[in-house]
SERO-4910 file (N, C-alpha, C, O; in steps of 0.05 Angstrom, whole numbers):
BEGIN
 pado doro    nc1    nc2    nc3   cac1   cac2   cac3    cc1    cc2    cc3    oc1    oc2    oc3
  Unk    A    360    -69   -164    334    -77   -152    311    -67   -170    310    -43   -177
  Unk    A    294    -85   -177    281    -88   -193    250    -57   -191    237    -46   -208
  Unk    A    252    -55   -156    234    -37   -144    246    -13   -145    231      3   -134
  Unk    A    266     -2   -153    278     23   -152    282     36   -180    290     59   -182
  Unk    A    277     19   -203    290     21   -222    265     45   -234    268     49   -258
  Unk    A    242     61   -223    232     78   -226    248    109   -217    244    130   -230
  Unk    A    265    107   -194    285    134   -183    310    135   -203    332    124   -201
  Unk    A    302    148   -220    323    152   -242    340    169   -231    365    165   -230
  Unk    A    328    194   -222    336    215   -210    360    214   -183    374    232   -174
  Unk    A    358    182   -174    370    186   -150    393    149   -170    415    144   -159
  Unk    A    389    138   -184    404    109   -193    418    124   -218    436    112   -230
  Unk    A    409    149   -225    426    158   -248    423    186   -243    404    195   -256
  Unk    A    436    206   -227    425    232   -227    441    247   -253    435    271   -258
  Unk    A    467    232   -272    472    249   -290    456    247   -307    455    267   -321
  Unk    A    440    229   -314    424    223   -337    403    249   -348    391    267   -336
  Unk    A    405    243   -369    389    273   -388    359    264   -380    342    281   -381
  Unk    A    354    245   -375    326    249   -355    325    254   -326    301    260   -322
  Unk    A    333    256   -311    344    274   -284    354    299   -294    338    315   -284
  Unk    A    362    305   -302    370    343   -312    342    357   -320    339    381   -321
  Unk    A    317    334   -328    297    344   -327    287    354   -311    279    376   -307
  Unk    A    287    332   -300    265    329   -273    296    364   -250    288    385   -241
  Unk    A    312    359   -250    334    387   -237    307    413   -255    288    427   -246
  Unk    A    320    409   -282    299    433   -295    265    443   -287    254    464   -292
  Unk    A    255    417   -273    230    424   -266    229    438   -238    215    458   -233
  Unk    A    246    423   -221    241    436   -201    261    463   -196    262    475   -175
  Unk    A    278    471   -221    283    500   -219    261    521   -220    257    540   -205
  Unk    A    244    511   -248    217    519   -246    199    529   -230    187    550   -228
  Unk    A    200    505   -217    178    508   -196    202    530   -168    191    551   -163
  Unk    A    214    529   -161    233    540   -144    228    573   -163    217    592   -152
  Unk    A    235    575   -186    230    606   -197    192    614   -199    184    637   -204
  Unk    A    178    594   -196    155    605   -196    144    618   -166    127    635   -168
  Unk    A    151    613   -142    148    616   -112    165    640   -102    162    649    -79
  Unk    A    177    647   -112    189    676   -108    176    692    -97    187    708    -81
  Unk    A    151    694   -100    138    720    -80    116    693    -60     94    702    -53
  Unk    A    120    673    -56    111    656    -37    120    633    -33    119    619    -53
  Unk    A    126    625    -18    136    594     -7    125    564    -16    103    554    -10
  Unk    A    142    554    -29    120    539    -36    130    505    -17    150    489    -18
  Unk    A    104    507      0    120    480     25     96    457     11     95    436     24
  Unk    A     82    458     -6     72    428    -15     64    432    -33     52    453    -38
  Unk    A     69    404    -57     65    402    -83     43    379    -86     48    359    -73
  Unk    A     20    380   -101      8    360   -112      9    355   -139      3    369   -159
  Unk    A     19    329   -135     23    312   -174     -1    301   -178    -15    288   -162
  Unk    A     -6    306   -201    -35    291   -204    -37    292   -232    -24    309   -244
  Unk    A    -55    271   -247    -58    277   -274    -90    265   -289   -110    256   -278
  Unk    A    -86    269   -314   -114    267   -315   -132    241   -314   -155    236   -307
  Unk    A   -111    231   -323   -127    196   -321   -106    175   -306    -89    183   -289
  Unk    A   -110    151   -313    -92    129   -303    -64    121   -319    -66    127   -343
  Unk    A    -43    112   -313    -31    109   -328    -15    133   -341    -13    129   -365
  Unk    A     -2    155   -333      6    171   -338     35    181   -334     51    197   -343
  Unk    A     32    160   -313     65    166   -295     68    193   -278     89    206   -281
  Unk    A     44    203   -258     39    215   -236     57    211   -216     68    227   -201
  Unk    A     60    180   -216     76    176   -186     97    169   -185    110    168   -164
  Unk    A    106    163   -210    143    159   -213    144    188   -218    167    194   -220
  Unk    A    125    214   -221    146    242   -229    142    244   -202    162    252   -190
  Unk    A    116    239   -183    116    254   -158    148    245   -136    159    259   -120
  Unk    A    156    210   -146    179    201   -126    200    213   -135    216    221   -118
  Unk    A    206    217   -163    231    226   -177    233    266   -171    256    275   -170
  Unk    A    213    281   -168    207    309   -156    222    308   -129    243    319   -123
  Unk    A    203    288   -112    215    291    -80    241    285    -88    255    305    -84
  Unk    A    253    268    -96    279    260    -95    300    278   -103    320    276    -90
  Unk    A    301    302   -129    313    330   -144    316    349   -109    336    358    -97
  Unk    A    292    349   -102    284    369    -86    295    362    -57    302    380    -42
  Unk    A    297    328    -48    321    336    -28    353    330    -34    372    327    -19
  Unk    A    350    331    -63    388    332    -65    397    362    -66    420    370    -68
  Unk    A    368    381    -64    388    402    -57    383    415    -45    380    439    -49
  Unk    A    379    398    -20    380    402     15    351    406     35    348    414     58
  Unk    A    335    400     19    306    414     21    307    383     48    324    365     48
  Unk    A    290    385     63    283    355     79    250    353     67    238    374     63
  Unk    A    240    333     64    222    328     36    215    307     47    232    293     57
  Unk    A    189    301     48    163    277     60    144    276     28    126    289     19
  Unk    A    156    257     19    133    246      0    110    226     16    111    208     33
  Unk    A     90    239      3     61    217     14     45    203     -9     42    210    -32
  Unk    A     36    186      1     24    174    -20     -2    173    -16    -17    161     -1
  Unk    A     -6    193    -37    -46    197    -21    -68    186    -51    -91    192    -58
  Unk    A    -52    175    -59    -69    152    -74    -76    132    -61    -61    112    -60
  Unk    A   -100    133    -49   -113    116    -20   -132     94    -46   -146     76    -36
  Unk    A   -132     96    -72   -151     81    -93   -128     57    -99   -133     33    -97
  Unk    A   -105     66   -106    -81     46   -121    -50     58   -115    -32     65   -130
  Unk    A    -54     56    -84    -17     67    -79     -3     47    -88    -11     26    -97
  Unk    A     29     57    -84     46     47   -110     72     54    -85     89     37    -85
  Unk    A     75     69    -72     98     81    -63    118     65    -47    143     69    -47
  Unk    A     99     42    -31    110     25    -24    137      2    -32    156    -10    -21
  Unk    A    123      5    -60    132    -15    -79    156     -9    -83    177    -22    -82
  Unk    A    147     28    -91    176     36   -106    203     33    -90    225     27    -98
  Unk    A    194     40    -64    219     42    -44    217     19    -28    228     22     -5
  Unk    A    206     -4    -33    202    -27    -21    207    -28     10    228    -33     22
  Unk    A    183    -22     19    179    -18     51    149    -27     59    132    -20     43
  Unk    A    141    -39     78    115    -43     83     96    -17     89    104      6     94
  Unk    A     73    -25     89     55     -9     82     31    -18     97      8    -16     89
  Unk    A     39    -31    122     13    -37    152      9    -11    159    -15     -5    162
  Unk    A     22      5    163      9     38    173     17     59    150     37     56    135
  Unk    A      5     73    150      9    104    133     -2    127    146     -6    134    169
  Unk    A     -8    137    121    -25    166    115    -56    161    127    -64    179    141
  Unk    A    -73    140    124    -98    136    131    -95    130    166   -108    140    184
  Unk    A    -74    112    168    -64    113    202    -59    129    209    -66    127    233
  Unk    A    -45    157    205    -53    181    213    -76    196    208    -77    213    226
  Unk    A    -93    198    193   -115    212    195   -133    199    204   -153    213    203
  Unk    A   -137    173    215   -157    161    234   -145    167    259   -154    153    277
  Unk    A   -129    181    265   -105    181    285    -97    158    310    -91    160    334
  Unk    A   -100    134    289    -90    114    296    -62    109    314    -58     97    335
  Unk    A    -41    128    294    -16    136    300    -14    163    290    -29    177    276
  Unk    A     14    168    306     23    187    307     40    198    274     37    183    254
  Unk    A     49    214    271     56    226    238     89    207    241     98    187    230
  Unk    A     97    223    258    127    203    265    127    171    269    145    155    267
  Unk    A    107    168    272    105    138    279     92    123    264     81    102    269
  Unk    A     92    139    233     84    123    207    103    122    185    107    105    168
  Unk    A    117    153    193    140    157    175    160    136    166    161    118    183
  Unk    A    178    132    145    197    106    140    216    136    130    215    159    120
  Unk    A    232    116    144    271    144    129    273    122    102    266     98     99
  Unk    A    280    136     91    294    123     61    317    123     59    325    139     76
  Unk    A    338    112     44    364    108     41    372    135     30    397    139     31
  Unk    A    356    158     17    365    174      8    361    195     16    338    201     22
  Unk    A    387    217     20    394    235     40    366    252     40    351    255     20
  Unk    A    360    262     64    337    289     65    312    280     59    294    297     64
  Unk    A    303    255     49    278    241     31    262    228     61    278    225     80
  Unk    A    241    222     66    232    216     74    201    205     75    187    223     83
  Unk    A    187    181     68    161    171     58    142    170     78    150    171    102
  Unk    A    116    168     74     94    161     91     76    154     61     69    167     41
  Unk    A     75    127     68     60    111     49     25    119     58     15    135     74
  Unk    A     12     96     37    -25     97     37    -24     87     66    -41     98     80
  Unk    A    -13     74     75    -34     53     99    -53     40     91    -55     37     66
  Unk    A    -69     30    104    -88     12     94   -114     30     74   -120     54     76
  Unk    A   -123     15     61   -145     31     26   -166     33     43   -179     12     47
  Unk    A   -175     56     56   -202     69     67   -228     58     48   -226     47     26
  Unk    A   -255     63     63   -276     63     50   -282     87     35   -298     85     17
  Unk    A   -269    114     42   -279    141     46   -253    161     42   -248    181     55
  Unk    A   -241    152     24   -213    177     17   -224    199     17   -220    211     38
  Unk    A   -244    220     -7   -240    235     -3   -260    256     18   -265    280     15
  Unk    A   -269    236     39   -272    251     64   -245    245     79   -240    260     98
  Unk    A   -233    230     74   -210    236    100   -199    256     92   -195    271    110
  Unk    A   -189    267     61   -171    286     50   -177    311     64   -162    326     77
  Unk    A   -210    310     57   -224    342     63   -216    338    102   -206    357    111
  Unk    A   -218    329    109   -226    329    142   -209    339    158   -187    329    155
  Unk    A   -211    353    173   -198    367    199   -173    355    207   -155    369    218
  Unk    A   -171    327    203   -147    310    208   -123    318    194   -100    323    202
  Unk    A   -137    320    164   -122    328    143   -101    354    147    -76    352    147
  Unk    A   -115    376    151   -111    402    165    -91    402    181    -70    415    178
  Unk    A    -98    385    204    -77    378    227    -51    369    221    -31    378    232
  Unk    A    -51    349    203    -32    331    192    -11    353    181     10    359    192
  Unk    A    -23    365    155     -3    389    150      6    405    163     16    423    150
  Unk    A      6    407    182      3    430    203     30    413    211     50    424    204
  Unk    A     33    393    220     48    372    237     70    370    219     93    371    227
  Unk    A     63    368    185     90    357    163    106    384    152    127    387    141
  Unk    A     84    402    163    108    436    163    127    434    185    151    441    184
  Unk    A    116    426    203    144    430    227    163    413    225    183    415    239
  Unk    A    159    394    207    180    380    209    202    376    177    225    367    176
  Unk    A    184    385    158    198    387    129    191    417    126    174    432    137
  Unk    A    217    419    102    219    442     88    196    436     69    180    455     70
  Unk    A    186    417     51    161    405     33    157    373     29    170    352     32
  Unk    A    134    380     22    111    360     18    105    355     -4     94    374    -15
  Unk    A    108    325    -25    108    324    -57     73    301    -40     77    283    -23
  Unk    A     56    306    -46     36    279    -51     28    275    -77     20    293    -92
  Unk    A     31    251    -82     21    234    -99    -12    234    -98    -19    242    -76
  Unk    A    -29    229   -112    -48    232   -116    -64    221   -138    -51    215   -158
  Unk    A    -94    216   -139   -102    195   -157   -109    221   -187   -102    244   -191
  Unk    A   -121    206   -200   -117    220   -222   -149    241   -226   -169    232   -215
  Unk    A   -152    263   -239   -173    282   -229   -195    277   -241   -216    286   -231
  Unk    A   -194    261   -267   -213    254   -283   -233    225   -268   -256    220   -276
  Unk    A   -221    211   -250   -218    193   -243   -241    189   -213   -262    177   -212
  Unk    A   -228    204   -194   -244    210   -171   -246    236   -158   -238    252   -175
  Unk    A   -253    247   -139   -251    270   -126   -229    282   -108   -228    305   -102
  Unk    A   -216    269   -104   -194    256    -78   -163    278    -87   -145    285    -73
  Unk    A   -167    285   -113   -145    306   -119   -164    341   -118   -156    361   -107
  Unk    A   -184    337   -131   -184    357   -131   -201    368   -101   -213    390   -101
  Unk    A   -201    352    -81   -199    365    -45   -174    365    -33   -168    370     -9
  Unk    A   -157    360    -53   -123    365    -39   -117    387    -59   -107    407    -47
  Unk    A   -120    390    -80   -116    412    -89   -111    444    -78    -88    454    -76
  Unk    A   -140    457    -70   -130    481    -50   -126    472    -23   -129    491     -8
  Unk    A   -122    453    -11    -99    457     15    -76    443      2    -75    420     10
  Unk    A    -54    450    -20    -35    456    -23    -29    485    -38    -44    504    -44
  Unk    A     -1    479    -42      9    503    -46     18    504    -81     31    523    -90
  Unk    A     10    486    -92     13    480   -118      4    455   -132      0    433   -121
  Unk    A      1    459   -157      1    429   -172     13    422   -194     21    438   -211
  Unk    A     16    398   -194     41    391   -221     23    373   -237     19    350   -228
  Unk    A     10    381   -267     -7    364   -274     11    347   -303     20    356   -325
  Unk    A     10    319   -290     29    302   -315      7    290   -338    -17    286   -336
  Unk    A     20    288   -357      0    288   -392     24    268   -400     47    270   -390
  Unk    A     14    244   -425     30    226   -421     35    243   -464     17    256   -473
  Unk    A     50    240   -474     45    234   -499     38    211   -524     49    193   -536
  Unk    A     10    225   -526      4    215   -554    -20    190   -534    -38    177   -545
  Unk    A    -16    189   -511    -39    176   -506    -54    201   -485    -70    187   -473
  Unk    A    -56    220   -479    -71    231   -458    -92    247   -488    -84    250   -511
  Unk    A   -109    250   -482   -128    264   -505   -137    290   -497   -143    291   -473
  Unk    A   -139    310   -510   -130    340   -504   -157    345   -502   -160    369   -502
  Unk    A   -182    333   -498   -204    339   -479   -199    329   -459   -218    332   -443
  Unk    A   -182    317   -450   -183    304   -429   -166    326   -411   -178    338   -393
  Unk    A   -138    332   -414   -122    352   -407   -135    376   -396   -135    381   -372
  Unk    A   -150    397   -420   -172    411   -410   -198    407   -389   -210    423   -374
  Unk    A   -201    383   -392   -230    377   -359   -207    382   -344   -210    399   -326
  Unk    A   -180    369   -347   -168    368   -310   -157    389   -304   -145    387   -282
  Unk    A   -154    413   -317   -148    447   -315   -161    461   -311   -160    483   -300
  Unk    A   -186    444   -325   -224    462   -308   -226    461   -284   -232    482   -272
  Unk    A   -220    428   -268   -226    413   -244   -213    427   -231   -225    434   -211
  Unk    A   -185    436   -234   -165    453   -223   -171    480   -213   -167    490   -192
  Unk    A   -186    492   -244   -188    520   -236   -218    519   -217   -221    535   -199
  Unk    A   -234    504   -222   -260    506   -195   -248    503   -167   -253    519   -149
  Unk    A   -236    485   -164   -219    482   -131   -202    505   -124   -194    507   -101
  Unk    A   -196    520   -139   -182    541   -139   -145    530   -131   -127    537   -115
  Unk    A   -148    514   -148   -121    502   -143   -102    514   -159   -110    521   -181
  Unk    A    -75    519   -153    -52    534   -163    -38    515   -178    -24    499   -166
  Unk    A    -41    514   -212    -25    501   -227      3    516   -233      5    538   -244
  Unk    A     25    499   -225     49    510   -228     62    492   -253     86    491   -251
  Unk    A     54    484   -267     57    482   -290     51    443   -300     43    425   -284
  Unk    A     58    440   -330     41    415   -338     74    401   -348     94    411   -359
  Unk    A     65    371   -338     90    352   -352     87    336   -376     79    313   -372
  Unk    A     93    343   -403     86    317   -412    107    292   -414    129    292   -426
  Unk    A     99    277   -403    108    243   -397    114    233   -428     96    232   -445
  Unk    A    136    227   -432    132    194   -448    142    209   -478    148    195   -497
  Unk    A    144    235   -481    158    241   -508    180    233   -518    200    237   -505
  Unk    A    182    220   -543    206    212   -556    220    229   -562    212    249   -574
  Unk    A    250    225   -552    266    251   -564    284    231   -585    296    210   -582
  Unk    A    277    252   -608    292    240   -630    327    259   -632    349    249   -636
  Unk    A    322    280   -628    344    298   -633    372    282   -610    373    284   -586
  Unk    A    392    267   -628    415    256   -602    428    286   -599    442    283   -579
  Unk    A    431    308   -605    444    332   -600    435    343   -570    447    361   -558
  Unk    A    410    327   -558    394    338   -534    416    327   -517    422    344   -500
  Unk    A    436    294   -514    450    283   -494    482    297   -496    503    285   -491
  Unk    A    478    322   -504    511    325   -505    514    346   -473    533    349   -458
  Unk    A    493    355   -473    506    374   -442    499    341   -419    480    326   -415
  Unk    A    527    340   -409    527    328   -376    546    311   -390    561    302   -374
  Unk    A    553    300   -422    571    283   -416    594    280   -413    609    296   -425
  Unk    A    607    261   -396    633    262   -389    653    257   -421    677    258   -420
***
């Protein structure tokens, strides 16, 4: 299926690109040691980066090893999440924070164990007042009781405001850099934007590097 073929992590989990994405979130699992870490924000600096195939391919590492895991798609500018796991997208995340519906009663189960989505819902006039707003607050409050974590997707920081008011009400951030196209002033504004929100960078991805070395595919093969 043409819509899945972004979950590498879950259509190929031996693949030396899934052992990555295992390696990142050991990372992140060894960085929280002296705190819990129950939600992650992906975000990056511009468009086009591949933010939201690391944020679906993250959730996905993270419940194969046992975590129960609600990816959201809080790119309320150009969600995508729908697509990837091909499910409709008449209610979401904005249908809960207008509290249209209920959190359970936006949720979609996914075919893959422990994973669980809450798409955009319908594209607001006003994202990042819904982010900041009391709803917001509530909402997390509601996706702790019911997951071990929370991966959101998110728009990009250079871009609008909408990441960096999700920033400190999470518990981390994962900022993706594409190679050879992201421009290393650009990288630095979205580490500035970061450190003013007082947002917790748990480390940077870069996307899209050529690996020339074939000596990198010899661990995993059969």
């Amino acid at each position: 299926m043409s819509t899945r073929r972004k979950l590498v992590t879950h259509d190929n989990p031996q693949s030396p690109i899934s052992e990555q994405y295992k390696t990142i979130r050991t990372s992140i699992n060894f960085s929280s040691i002296d705190q819990q870490i129950r939600s992650i924000m992906v975000t990056s600096s511009g468009p086009g980066e591949g933010k939201s195939t690391t944020a679906a391919n993250l959730a996905v590492v993270f419940a194969q090893e046992g975590k129960n895991v609600l990816l959201v798609d809080g790119d309320m500018r150009k969600p995508t999440s729908h697509y990837t796991f091909n499910v409709n997208n008449t209610f979401g995340l904005t249908s809960a924070l207008s509290r249209q519906k209920t959190l359970r009663e936006v949720v979609h189960q996914t075919d893959i164990k422990n994973l669980d989505l809450l798409t955009c819902g319908p594209v607001p006039p006003n994202p990042a007042e819904l982010l900041s707003s009391r709803s917001m607050e509530e909402l997390l409050n509601d996706i702790y009781q019911d997951y071990d974590l929370v991966v959101f997707d998110t728009p990009p920081l250079l871009a609008v405001t909408d990441a960096q008011v999700l920033a400190n009400k999470c518990d981390g951030t994962v900022l993706v850099l594409s190679s050879g196209t992201t421009e290393i002033d650009s990288a630095k504004k979205a580490k500035e934007l970061l450190d003013t929100t007082n947002g917790r960078l748990l480390g940077v991805i870069l996307n899209n590097r050529e690996i020339k070395d074939t000596s990198y595919y010899y661990y995993g093969k059969k």
